[in-house]
C-alpha positions, 0 to 999 in steps of 0.5 A: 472458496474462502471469502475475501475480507472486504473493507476500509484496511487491507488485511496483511498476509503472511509471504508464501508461495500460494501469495506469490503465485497470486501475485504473479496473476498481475503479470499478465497487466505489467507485461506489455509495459515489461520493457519498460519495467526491465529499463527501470530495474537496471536505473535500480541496480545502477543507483544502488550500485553508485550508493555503494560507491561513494562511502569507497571514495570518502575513504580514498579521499581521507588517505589521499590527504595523509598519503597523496595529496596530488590525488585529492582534485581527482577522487573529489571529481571522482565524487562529483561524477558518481553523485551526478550519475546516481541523481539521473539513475534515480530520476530514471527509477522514478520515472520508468517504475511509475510509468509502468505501475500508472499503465498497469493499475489502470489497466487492472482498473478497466479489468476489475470494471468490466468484470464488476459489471458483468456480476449477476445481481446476487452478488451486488445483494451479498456486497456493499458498495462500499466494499466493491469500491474500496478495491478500485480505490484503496487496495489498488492504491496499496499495489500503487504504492508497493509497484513504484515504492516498496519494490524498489526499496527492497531490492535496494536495500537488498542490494546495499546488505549484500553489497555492503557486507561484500565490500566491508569484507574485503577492507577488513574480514576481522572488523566486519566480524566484529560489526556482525555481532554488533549492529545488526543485534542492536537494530533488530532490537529497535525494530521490536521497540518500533513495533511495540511503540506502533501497537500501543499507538493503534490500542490508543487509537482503538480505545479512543475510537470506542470512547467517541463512540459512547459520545454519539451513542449517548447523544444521539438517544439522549431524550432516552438516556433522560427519560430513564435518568441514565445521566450517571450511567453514561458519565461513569461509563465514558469516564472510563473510557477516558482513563482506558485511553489514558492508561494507554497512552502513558504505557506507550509514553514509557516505551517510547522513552525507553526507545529513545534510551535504548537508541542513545545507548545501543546504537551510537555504543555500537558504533562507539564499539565498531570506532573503538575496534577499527582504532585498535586496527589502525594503531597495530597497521592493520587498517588505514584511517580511510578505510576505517571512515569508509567502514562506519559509512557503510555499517550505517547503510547496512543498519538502516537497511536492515531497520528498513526491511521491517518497514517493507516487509509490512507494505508487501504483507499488505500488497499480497492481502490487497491482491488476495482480495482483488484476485477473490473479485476477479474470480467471481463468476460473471453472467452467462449469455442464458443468464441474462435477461433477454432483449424484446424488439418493440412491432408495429401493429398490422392493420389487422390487429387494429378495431375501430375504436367506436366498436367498443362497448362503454357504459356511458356513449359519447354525445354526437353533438360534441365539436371533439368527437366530429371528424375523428377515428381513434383505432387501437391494439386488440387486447390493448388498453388506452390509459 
């Protein structure tokens, strides 16, 4: 069995299906609370459902006022009932989903407990503590965060690209076309642009780190570095250091000025480009006013979704590597009942066993004359010394 790599950061795992099978070893804590989790489920799909809603009566009410200004009072109540239901349905996800992830982390605690304690000593000699600890804390902290967060935010956003795209297809096939082709290009190419922008961030953290390094290095033995007049060598050397860190720093500068350009330029010109079609719709009588305002609301939530997933999809790599990890402690063999060292019930001495303590032979005897030894017989255990 391959070892599981121990440490401070959890490893990210690819998604496939030996790691959901992994996953789904957890089950076996969340089930006694599934009633709960399946409550919570539905808050989701109910708020995610409200989500969708809204920007649908944004619309009525924008052609209500061109159209049916009696009807204006009532879309606005409207509105109102289906903010205040999509505000309980939310606190209800909240409140189940973390109900359900305390119980079972805490329940996949005592377990991962009770089977570090069980582990012969070997393993304890191959281990760190650190490294045993670190998956009480961290890796559970990263299911933690993935059983009331990252879950929900995936089936959301799940629901809201789906659901979206359904609705924009029904107020107008030809624009939601048009949008596809659009939208979802330019987000994916932010997406990239996030992505390089966080790894020259991580290189300059690293090089900084690995600079920090020669600090300690350097001042820790500096009686050595001067008794070989080593002054010049370290200077040198932690002045590179410095330029390696700033010449990352400047690479991630440019990046991020060309993310913040292409932000400008390619997401508000494809909404430029989706307003400008809906437009041309509205002029030739295709499509009312409403409708194209409903249609921008919802190509936003599709965008952000979709840039979303990214983000997601990281945080659930990151739960199948931290599973990976746990479940590789888990299967660690504990000690047998033979294995352990076994347990010796301390006996009293029978009288038998007991000798007159004055039987013994010592070099030197004691003086009859001394007060300590009148009235006394000190007896102990054959084959026994007294310390």
């Amino acid at each position: 069995m391959a070892k599981a790599q121990f440490g401070n950061k959890t490893p990210k795992k690819p998604i496939t299906w030996t790691a959901l099978k992994q996953m789904s070893r957890m089950y076996v804590h969340v089930k006694p609370y599934r009633g709960e989790f399946l409550v919570g489920l539905l808050m989701l799909l109910l708020s995610s459902g409200s989500n969708l809603a809204f920007p649908k009566y944004l619309g009525e009410l924008v052609d209500a006022a061109q159209t049916d200004p009696s009807a204006i009072d009532g879309i606005a109540l409207t509105l109102v009932v289906i903010l205040l239901a999509q505000s309980v349905f939310s606190f209800g996800r909240i409140f189940f989903f973390e109900r359900v992830a305390q119980r079972s982390l805490a329940s996949l605690r005592s377990a991962m407990y009770n089977h570090l304690v069980s582990l012969p000593l070997p393993f304890f000699h191959e281990k760190r503590i650190g490294e045993l600890t670190n998956r009480l804390q961290s890796d559970i902290g990263v299911l933690q965060e993935t059983f009331t967060s990252t879950l929900a935010e995936f089936i959301r956003q799940i629901v809201i690209i789906v659901g979206g795209i359904a609705l924009l297809v029904y107020q107008s096939p030809s624009l939601t076309g048009f949008m596809l082709l659009v939208l979802p290009l330019v987000v994916i190419l932010g997406v990239a642009f996030g992505s390089r922008i966080r790894k020259y961030a991580k290189d300059v953290q690293t090089a900084s780190a690995e600079s920090n390094t020669i600090v300690d290095e350097t001042l820790s033995a500096v009686a050595t570095v001067k008794a070989y007049t080593q002054e010049g060598f370290e200077k040198t050397r932690y002045r590179k250091a410095l330029d390696h860190v700033a010449a990352l720093g400047i690479r991630g500068g440019i990046y991020r000025g060309a993310f913040s350009s292409f932000i400008i330029l390619g997401l508000f010109g494809a909404l430029v480009a989706v307003i400008w079609k809906g437009a041309s719709l509205i002029a030739s009588g295709e499509m009312a006013s409403g409708q194209l305002f409903s249609f921008v609301i919802y190509s936003g939530f599709i965008g952000g979704s979709v840039g979303g997933l990214a983000d997601v999809y990281s945080r659930l790599q990151r739960a199948m590597g931290a599973t990976e990890a746990i479940m590789a402690m888990l299967d660690e063999q504990p000690e047998t009942a033979s294995e352990q060292p076994a347990t010796r019930t301390p006996q009293r001495a029978t009288s038998s066993q007991l000798s007159p303590f004055a039987t013994s032979t010592s070099p030197t005897p004691p003086d009859p004359t001394c007060p300590c030894f009148r009235g006394s017989t000190l007896k102990s255990a054959k084959a026994s010394s007294v310390l």
